[in-house]
mmCIF file as Biopython writes it, N, C-alpha, C and O atoms, coordinates in Angstrom:
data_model
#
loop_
_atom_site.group_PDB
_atom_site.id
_atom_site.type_symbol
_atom_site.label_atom_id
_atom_site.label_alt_id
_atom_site.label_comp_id
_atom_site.label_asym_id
_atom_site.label_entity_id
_atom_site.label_seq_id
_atom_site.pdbx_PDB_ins_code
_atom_site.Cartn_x
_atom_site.Cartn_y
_atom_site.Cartn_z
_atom_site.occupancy
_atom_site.B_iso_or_equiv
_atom_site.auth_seq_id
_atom_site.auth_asym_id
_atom_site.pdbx_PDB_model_num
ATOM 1   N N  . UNK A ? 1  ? 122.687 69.311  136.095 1.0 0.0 1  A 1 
ATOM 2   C CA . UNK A ? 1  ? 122.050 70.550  135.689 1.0 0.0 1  A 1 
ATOM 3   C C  . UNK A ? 1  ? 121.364 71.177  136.903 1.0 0.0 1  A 1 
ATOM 4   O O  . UNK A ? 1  ? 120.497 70.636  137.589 1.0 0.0 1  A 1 
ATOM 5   N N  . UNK A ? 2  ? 121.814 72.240  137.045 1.0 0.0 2  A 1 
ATOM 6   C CA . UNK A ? 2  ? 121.044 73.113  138.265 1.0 0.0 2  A 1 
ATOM 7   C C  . UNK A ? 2  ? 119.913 73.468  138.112 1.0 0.0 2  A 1 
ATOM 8   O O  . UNK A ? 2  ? 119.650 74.179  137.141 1.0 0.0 2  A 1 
ATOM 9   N N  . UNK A ? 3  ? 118.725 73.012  139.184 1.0 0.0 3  A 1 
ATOM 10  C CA . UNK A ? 3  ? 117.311 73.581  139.324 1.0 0.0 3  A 1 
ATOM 11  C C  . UNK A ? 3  ? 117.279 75.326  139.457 1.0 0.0 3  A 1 
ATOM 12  O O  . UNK A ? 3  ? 118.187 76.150  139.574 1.0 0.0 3  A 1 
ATOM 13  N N  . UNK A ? 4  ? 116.094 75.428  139.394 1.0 0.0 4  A 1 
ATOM 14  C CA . UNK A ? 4  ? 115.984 76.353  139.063 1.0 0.0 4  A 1 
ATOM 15  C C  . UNK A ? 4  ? 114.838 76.758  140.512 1.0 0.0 4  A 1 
ATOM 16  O O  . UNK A ? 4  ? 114.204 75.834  141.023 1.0 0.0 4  A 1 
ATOM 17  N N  . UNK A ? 5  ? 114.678 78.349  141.101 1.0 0.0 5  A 1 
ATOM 18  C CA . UNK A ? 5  ? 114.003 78.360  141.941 1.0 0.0 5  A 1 
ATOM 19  C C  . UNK A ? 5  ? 112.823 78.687  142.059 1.0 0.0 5  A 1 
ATOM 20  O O  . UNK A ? 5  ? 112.652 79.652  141.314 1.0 0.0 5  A 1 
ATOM 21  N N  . UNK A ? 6  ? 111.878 78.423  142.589 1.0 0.0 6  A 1 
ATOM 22  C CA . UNK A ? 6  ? 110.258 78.515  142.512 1.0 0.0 6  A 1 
ATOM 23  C C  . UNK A ? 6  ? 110.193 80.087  142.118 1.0 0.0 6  A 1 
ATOM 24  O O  . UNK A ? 6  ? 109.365 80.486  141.299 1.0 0.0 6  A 1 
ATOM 25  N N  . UNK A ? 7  ? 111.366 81.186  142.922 1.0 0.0 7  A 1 
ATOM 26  C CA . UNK A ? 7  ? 110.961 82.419  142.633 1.0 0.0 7  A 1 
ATOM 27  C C  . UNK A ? 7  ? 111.537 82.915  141.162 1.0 0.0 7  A 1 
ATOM 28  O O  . UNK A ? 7  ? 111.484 84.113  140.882 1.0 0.0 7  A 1 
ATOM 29  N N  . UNK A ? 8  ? 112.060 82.005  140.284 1.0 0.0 8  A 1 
ATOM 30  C CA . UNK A ? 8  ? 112.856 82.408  139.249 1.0 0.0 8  A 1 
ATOM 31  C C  . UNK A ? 8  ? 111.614 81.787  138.295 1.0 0.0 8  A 1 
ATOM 32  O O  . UNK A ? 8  ? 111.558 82.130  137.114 1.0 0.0 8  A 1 
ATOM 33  N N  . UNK A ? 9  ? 110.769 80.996  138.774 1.0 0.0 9  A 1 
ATOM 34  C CA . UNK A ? 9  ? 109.700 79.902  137.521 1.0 0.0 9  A 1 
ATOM 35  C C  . UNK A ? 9  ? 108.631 81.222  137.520 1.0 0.0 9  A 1 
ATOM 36  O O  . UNK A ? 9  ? 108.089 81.594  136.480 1.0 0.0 9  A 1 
ATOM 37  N N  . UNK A ? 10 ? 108.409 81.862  138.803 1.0 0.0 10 A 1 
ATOM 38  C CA . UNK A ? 10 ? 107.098 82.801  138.970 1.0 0.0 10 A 1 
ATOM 39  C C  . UNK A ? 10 ? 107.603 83.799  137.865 1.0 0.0 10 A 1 
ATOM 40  O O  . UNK A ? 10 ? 107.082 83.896  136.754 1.0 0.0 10 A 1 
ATOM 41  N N  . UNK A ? 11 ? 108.667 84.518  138.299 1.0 0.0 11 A 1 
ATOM 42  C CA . UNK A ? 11 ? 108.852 85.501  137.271 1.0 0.0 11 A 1 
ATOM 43  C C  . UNK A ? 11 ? 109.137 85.836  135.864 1.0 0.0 11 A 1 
ATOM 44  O O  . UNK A ? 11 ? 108.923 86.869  135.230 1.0 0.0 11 A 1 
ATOM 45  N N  . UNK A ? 12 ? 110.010 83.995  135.316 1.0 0.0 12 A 1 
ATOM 46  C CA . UNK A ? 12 ? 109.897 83.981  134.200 1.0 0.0 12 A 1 
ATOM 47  C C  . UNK A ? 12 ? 108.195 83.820  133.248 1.0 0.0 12 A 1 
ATOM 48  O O  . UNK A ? 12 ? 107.969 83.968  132.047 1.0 0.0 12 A 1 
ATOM 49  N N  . UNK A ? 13 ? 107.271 83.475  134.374 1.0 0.0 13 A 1 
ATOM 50  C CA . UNK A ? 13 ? 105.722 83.280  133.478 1.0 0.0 13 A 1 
ATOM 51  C C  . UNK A ? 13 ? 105.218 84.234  133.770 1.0 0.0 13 A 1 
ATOM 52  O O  . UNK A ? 13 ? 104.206 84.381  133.085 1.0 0.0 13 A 1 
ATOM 53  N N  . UNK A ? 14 ? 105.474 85.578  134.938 1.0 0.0 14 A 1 
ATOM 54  C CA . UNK A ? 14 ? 105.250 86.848  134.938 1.0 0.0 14 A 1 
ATOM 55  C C  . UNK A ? 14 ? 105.665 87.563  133.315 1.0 0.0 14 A 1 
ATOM 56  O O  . UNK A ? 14 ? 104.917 87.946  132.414 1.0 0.0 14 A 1 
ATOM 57  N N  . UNK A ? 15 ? 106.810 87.547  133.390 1.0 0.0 15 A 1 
ATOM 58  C CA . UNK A ? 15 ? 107.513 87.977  132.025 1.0 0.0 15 A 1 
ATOM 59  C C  . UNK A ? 15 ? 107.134 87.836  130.738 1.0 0.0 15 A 1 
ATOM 60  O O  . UNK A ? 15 ? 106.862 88.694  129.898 1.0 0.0 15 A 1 
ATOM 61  N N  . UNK A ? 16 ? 107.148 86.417  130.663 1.0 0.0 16 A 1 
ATOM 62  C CA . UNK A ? 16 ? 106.212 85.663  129.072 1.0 0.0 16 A 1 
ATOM 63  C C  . UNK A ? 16 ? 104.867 86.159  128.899 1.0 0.0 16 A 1 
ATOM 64  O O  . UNK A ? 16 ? 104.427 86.419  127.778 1.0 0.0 16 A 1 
ATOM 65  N N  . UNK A ? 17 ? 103.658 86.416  130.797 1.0 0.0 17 A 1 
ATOM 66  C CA . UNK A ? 17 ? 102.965 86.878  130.032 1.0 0.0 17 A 1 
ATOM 67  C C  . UNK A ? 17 ? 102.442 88.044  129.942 1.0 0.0 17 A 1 
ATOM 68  O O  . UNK A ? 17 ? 101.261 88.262  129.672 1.0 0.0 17 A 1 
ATOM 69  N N  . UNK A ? 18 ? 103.688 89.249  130.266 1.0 0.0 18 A 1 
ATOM 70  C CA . UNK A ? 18 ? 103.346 90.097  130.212 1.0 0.0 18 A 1 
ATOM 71  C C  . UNK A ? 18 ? 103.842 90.957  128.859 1.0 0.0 18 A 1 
ATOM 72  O O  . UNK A ? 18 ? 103.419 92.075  128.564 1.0 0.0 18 A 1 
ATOM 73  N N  . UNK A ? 19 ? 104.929 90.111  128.029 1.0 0.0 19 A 1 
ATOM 74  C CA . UNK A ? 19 ? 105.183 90.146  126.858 1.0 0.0 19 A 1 
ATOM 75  C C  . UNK A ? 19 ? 104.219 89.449  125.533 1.0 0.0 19 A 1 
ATOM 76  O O  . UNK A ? 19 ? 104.256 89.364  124.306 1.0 0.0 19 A 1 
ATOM 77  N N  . UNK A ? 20 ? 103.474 89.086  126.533 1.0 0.0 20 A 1 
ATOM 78  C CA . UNK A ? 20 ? 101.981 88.225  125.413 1.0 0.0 20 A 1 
ATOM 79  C C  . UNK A ? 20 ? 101.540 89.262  125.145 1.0 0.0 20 A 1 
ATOM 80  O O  . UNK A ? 20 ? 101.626 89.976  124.147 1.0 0.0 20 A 1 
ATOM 81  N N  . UNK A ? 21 ? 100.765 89.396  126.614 1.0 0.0 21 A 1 
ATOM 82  C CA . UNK A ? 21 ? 100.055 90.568  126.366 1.0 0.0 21 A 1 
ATOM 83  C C  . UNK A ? 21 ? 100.485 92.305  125.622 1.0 0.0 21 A 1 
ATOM 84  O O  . UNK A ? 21 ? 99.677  93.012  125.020 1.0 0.0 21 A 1 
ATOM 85  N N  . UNK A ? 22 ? 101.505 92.546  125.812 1.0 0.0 22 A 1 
ATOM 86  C CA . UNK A ? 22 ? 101.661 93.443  124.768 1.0 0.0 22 A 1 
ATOM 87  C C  . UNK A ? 22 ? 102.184 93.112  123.901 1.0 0.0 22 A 1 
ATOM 88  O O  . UNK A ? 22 ? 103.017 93.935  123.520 1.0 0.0 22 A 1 
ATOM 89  N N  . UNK A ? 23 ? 102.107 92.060  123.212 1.0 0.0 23 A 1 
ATOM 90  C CA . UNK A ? 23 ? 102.019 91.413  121.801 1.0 0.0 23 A 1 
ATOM 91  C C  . UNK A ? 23 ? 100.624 91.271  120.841 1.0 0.0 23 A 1 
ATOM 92  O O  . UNK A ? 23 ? 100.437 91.277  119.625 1.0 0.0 23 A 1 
ATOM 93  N N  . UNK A ? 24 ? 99.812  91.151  121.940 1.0 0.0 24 A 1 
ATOM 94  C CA . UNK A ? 24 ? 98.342  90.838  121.440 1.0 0.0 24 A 1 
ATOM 95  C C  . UNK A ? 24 ? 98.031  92.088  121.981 1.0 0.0 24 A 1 
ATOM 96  O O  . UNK A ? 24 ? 97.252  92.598  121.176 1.0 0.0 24 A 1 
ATOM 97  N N  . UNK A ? 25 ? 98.236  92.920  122.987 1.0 0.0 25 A 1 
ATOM 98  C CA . UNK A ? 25 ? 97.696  94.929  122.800 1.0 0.0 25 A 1 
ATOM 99  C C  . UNK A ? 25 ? 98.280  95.417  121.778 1.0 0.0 25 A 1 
ATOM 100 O O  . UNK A ? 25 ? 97.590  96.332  121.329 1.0 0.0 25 A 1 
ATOM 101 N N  . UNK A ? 26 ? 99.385  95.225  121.082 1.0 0.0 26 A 1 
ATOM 102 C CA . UNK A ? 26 ? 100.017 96.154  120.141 1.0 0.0 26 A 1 
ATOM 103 C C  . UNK A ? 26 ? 99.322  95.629  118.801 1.0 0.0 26 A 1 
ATOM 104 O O  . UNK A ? 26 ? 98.861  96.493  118.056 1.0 0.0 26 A 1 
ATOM 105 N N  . UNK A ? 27 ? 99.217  94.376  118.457 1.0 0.0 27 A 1 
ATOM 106 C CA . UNK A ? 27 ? 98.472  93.932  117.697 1.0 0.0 27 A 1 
ATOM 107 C C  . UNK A ? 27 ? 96.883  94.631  117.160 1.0 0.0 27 A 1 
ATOM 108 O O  . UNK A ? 27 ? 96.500  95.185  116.130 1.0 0.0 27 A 1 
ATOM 109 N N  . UNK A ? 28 ? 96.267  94.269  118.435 1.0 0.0 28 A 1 
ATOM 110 C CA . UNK A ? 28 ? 94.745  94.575  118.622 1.0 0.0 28 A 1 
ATOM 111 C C  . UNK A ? 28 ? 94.676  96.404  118.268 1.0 0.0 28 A 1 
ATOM 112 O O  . UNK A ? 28 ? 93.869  96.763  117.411 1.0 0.0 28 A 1 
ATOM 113 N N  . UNK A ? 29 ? 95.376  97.256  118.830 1.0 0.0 29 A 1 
ATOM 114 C CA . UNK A ? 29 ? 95.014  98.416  118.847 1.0 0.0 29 A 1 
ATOM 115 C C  . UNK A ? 29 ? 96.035  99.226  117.419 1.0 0.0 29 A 1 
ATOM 116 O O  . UNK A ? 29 ? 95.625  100.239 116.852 1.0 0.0 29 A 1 
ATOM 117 N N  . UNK A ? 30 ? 97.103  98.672  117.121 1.0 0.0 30 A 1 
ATOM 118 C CA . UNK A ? 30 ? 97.971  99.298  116.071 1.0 0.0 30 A 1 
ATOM 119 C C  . UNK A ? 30 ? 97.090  98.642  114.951 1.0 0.0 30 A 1 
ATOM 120 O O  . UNK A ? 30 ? 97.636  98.814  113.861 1.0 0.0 30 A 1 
ATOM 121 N N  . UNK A ? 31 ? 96.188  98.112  114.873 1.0 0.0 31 A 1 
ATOM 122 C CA . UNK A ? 31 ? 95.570  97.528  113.734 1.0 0.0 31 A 1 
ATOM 123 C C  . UNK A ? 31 ? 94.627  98.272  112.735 1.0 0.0 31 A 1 
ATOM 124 O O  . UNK A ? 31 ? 93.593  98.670  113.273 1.0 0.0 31 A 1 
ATOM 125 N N  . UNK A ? 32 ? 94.736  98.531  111.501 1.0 0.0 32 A 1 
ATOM 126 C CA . UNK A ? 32 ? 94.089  99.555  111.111 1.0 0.0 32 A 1 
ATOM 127 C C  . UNK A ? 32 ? 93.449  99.125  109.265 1.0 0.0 32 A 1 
ATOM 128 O O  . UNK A ? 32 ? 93.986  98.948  108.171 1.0 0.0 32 A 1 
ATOM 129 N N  . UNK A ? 33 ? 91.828  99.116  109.898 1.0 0.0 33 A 1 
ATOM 130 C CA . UNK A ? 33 ? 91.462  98.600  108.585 1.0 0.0 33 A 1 
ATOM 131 C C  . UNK A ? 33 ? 91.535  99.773  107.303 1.0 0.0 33 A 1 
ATOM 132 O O  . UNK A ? 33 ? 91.245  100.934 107.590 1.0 0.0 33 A 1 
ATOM 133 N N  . UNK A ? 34 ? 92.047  99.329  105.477 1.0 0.0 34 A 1 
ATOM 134 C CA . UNK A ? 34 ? 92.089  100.405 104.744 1.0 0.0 34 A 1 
ATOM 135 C C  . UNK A ? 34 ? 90.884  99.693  103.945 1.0 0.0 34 A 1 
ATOM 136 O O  . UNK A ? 34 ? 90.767  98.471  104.046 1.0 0.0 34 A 1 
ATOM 137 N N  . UNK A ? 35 ? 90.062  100.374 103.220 1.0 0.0 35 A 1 
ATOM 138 C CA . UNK A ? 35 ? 88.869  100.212 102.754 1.0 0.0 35 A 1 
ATOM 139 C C  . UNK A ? 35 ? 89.473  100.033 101.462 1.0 0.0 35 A 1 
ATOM 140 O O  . UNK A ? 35 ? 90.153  100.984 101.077 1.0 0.0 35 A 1 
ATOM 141 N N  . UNK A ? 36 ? 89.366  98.864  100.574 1.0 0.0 36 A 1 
ATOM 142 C CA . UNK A ? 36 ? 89.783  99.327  99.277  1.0 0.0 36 A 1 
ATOM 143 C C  . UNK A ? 36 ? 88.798  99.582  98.779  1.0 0.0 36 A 1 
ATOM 144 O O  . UNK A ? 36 ? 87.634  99.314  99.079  1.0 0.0 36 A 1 
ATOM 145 N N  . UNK A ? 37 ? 89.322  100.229 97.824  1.0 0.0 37 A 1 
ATOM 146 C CA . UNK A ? 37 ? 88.238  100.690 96.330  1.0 0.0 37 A 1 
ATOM 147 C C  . UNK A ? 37 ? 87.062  99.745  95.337  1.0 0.0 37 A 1 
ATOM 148 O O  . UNK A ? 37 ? 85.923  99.943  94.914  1.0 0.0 37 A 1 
ATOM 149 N N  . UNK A ? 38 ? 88.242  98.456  95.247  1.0 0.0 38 A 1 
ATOM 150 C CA . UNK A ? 38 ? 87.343  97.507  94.621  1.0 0.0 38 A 1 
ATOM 151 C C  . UNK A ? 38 ? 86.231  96.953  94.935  1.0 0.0 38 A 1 
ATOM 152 O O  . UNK A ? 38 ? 85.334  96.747  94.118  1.0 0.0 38 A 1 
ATOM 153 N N  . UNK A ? 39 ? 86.152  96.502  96.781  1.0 0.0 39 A 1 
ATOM 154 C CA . UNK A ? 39 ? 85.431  95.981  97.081  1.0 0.0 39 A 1 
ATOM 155 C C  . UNK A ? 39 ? 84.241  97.317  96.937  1.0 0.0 39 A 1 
ATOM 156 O O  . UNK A ? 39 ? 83.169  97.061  96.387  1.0 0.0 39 A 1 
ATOM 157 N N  . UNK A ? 40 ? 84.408  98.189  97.263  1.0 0.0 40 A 1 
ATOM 158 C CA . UNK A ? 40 ? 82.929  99.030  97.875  1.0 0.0 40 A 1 
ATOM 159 C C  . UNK A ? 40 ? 82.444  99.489  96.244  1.0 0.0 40 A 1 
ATOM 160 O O  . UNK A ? 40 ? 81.377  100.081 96.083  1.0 0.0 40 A 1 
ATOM 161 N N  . UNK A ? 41 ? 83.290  99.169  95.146  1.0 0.0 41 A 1 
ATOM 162 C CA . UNK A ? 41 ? 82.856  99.408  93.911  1.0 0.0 41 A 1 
ATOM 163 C C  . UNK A ? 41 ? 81.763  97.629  93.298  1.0 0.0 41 A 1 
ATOM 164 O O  . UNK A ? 41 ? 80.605  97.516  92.896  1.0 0.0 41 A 1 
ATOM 165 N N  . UNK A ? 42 ? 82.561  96.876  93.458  1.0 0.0 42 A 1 
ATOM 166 C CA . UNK A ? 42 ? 81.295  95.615  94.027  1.0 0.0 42 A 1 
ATOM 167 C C  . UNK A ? 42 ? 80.434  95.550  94.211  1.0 0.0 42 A 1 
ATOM 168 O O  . UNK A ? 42 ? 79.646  95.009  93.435  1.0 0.0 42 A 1 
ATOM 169 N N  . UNK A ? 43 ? 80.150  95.979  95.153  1.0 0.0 43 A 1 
ATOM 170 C CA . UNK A ? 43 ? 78.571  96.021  96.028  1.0 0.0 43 A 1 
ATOM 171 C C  . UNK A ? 43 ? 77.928  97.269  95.388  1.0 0.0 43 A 1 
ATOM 172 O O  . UNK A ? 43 ? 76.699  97.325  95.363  1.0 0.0 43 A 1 
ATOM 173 N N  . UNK A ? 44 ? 78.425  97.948  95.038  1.0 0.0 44 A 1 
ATOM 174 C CA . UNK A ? 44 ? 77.530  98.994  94.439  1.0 0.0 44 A 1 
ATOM 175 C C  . UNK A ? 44 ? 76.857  98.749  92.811  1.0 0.0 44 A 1 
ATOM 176 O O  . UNK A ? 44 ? 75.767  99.126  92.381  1.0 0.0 44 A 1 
ATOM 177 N N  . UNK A ? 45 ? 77.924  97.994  92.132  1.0 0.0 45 A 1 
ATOM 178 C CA . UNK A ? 45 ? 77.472  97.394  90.720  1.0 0.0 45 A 1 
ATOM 179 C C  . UNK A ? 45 ? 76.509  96.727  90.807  1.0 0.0 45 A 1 
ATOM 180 O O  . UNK A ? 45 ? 75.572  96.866  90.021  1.0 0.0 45 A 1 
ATOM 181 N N  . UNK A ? 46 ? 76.504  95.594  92.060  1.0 0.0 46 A 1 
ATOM 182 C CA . UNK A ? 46 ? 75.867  94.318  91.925  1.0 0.0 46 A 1 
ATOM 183 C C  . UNK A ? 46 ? 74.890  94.502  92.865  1.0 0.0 46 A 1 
ATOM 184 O O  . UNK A ? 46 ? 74.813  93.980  93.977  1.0 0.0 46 A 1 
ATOM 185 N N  . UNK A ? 47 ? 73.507  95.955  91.887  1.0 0.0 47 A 1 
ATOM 186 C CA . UNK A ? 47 ? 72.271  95.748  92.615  1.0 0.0 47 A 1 
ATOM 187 C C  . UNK A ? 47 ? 71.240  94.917  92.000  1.0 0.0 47 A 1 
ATOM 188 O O  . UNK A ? 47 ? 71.027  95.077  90.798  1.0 0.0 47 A 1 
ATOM 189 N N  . UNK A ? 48 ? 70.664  94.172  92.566  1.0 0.0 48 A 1 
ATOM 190 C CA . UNK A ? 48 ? 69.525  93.659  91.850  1.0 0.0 48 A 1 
ATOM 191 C C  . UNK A ? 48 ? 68.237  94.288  91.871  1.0 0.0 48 A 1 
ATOM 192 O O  . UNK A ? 48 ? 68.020  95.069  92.798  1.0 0.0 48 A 1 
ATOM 193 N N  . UNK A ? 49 ? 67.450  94.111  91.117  1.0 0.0 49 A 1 
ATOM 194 C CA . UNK A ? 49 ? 66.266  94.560  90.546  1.0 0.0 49 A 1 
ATOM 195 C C  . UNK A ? 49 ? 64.935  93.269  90.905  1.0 0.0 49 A 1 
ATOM 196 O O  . UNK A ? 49 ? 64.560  92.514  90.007  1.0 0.0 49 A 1 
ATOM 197 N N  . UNK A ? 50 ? 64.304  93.194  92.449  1.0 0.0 50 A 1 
ATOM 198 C CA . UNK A ? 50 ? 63.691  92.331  92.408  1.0 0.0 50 A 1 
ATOM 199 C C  . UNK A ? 50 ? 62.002  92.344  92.085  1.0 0.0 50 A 1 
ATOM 200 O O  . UNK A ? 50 ? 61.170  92.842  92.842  1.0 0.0 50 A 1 
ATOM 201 N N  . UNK A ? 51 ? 61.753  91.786  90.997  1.0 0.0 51 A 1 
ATOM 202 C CA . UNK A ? 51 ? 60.261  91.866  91.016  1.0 0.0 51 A 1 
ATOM 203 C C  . UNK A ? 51 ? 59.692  90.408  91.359  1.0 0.0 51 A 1 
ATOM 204 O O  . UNK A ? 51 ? 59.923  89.281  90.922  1.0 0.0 51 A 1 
ATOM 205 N N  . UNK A ? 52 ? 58.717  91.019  92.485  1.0 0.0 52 A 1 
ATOM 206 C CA . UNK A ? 52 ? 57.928  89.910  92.697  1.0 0.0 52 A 1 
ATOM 207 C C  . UNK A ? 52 ? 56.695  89.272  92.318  1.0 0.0 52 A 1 
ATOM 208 O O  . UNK A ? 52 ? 56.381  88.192  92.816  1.0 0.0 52 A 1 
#
């Protein structure tokens, strides 16, 4: 099996991690929170009334 050359190892971990990284940028920034309804209807039912 043929080795492989020091300048072929650099660029394949150039590559991997420059495909990380816009794996985890496309991730991070295409990410988009939707608020549902239920929850913010939740917190609004469930006030308490504290007497001390």
């Amino acid at each position: 099996m043929p080795q492989m050359a020091p300048i072929s190892w650099l660029f394949m971990f150039i590559l991997f991690s420059f495909t990380l990284l816009m794996f985890c940028s496309s991730n991070y920034f295409l990410f988009s929170i939707s608020p549902s309804q239920t929850s913010v209807k939740n917190i609004s039912s469930n006030s308490f009334n504290w007497k001390w």
